[in-house]
C-alpha positions in Angstrom: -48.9 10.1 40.6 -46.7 10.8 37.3 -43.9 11.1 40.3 -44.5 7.2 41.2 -44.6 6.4 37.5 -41.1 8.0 36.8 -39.5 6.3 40.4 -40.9 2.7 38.9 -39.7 3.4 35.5 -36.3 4.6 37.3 -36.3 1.2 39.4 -37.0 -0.9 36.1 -33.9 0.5 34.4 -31.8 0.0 36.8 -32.5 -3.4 37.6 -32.1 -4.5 33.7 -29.1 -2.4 34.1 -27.5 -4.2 37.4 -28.9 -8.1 35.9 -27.1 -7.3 32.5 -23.7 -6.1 34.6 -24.1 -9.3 36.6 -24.0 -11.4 33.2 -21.4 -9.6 32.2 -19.1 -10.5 35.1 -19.8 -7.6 37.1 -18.4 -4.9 34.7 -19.6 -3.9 31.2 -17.3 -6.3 28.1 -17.4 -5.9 24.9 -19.0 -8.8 22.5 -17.2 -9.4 19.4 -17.5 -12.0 16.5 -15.7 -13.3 14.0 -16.1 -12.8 10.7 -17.1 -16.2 10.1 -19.5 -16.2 13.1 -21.5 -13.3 11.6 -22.1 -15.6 8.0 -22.4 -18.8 9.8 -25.7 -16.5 11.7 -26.5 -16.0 7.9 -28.4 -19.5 7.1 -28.4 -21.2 4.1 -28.5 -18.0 1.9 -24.7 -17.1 3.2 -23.6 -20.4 0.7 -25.7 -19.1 -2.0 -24.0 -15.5 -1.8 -20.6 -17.4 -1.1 -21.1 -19.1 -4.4 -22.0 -16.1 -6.5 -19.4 -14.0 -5.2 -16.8 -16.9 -6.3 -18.4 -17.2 -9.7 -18.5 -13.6 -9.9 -14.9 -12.9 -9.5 -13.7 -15.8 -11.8 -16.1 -14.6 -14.6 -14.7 -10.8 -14.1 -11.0 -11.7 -14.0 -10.8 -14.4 -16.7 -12.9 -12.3 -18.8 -11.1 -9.3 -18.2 -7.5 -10.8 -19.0 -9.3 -12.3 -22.5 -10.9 -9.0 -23.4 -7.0 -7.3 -22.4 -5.4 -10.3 -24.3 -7.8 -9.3 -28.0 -7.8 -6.2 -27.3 -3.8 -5.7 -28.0 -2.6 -4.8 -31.5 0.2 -3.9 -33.5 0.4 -0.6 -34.5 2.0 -1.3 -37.9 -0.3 -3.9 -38.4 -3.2 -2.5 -40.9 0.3 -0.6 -42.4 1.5 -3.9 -43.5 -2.1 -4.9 -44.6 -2.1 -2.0 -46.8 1.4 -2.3 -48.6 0.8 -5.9 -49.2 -2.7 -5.3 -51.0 -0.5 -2.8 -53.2 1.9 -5.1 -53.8 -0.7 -7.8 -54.5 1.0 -10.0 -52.0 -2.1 -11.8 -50.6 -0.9 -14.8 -49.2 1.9 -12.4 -47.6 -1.0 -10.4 -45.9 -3.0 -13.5 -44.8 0.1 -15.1 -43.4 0.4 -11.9 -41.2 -3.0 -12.1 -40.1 -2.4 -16.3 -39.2 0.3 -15.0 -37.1 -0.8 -12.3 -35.6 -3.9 -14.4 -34.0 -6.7 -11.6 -32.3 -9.8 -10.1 -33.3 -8.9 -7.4 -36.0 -6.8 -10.2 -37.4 -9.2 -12.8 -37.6 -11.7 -10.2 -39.4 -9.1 -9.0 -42.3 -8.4 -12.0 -42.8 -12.1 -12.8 -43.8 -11.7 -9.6 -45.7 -8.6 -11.1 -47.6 -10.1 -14.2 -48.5 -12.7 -12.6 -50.2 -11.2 -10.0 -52.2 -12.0 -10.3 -55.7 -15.8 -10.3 -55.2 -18.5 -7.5 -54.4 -17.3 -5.1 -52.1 -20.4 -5.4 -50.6 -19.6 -9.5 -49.9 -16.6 -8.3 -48.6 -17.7 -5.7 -45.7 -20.6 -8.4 -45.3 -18.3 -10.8 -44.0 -16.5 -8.7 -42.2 -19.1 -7.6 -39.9 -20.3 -11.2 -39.6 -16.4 -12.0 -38.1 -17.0 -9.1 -36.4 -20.2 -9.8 -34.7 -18.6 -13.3 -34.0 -15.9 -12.0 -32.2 -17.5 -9.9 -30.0 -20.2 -12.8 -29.2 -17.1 -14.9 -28.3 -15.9 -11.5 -25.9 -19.4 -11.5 -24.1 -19.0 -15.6 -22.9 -20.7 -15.2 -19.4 -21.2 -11.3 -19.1 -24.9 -12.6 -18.6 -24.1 -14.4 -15.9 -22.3 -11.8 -14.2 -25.5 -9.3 -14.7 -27.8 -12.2 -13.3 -26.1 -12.3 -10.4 -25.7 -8.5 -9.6 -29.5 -8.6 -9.7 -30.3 -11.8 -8.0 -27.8 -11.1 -4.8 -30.0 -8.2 -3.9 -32.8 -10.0 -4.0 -31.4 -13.4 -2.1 -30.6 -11.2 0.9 -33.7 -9.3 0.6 -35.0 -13.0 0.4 -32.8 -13.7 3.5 -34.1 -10.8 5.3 -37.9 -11.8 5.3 -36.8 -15.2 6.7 -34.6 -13.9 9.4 -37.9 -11.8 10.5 -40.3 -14.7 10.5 -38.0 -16.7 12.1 -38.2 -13.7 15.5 -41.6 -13.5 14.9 -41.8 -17.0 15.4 -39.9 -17.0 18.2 -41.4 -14.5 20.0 -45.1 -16.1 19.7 -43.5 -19.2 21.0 -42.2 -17.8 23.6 -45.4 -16.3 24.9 -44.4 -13.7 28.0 -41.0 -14.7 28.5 -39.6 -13.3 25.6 -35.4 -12.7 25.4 -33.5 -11.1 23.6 -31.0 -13.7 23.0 -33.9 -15.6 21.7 -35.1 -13.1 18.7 -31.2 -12.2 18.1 -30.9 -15.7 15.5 -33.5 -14.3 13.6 -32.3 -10.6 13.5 -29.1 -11.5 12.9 -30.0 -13.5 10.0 -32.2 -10.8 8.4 -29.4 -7.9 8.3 -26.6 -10.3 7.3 -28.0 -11.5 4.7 -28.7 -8.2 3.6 -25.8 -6.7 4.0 -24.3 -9.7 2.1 -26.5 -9.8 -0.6 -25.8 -5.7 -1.2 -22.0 -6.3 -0.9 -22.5 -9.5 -3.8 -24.7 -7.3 -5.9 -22.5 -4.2 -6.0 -19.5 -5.8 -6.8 -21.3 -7.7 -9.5 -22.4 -4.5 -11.2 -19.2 -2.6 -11.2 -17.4 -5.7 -12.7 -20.2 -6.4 -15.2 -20.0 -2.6 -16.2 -16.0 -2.5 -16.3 -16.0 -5.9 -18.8 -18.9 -3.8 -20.9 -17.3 -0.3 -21.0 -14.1 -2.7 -22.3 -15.8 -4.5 -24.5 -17.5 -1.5 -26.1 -14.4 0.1 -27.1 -12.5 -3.0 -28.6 -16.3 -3.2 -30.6 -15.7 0.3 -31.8 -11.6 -0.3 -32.7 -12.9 -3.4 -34.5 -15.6 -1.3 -36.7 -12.3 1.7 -37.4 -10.4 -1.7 -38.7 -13.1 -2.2 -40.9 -13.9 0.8 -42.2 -9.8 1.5 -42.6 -9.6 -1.8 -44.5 -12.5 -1.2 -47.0 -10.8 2.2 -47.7 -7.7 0.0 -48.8 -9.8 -2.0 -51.2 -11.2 0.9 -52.6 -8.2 3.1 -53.2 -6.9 0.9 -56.2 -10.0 1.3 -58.2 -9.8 5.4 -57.1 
């Protein structure tokens, strides 16, 4: 008995094995698609993705060459700050910040403008330049973190419609189901999550790469600070 069973198990195998070599031309060929075959098999969710990933790569690269731009200074620059304090050359100081035109700049310069009141006015307004300038720096870093979580979840979102979709199929198709027929479906499920993934992780490691930047121009811009409040308070020393 378990012999017959095997033989007819045997039999079946070989048949699906001889009609799939007939389909094939006789002799087993490889099946291979494009690139843009595989994310037109995607759906509508492939445009979504497509637009995210553009938007994400603009945001990273125009932010990163701003945050490279402000985060470039001139190593003799808070030198020259200091000797035209001493000096009392003001508007000599304040002409060198106008020109010099970036973050650490823009923030002595508030410093210099206010120099002659409170101390405490002064390192006040400082931060406050400070916190503007960083707010500026950060223009669409939110976006970029919205869509390193969202692209996951579109292709996750992609993957449950893919698998109704061959469900679908395959209760409409009663007993002739084929696999051609549920291969739309599956194919939309895992390339939409493979795409979503591929959307979210680059996301993420630009979002992290403009933060980590952003972080240490924050923490040259609070060493400006502190350096130029030292200034101020070495003449009354």
């Amino acid at each position: 008995m378990l012999l017959n069973v095997l033989l007819q198990a045997t039999q079946a195998g070989q048949a699906v094995s001889d009609t799939a070599m007939n389909a094939m031309g006789g002799e087993a060929g490889e099946i291979s698609l494009s690139i843009w075959e595989l994310v037109m098999k995607g759906g509508w969710i492939m445009i979504i993705l497509g637009a995210f990933s553009i938007i994400a790569v603009y945001i990273f690269i125009e932010r990163y060459l701003a945050i490279n731009s402000a985060s470039k200074e001139d190593n003799n620059f808070m030198n020259h700050i200091r000797d035209f304090i001493y000096d009392g050359k003001i508007e000599a100081a304040l002409a060198l910040c106008k020109k010099t035109s970036n973050p650490i700049s823009r923030m002595i310069e508030k410093g210099l403008l206010r120099i002659g009141k409170p101390l405490n006015d002064i390192s006040t307004a400082i931060e406050t330049v400070g916190r503007l300038e960083v707010s500026r720096l950060e223009k669409n870093i939110a976006t970029l973190a919205t869509i390193a979580g969202a692209g996951p979840m579109l292709g996750f979102l992609g993957t449950v419609i893919g698998m109704i979709r061959a469900f679908y199929d395959m209760s409409m198709a009663g007993n002739n189901i084929d696999i051609a027929l549920l291969s739309s479906g599956i194919y939309q499920a895992m390339i939409t999550t493979v795409a979503g993934l591929i959307v979210g992780i680059i996301a993420y490691i630009c979002y992290n790469v403009l933060v980590s930047r952003i972080e240490k121009l924050v923490f040259k811009l609070e060493a400006r600070a502190v350096e130029f409040m030292d200034v101020l308070n070495e003449p009354a020393s």
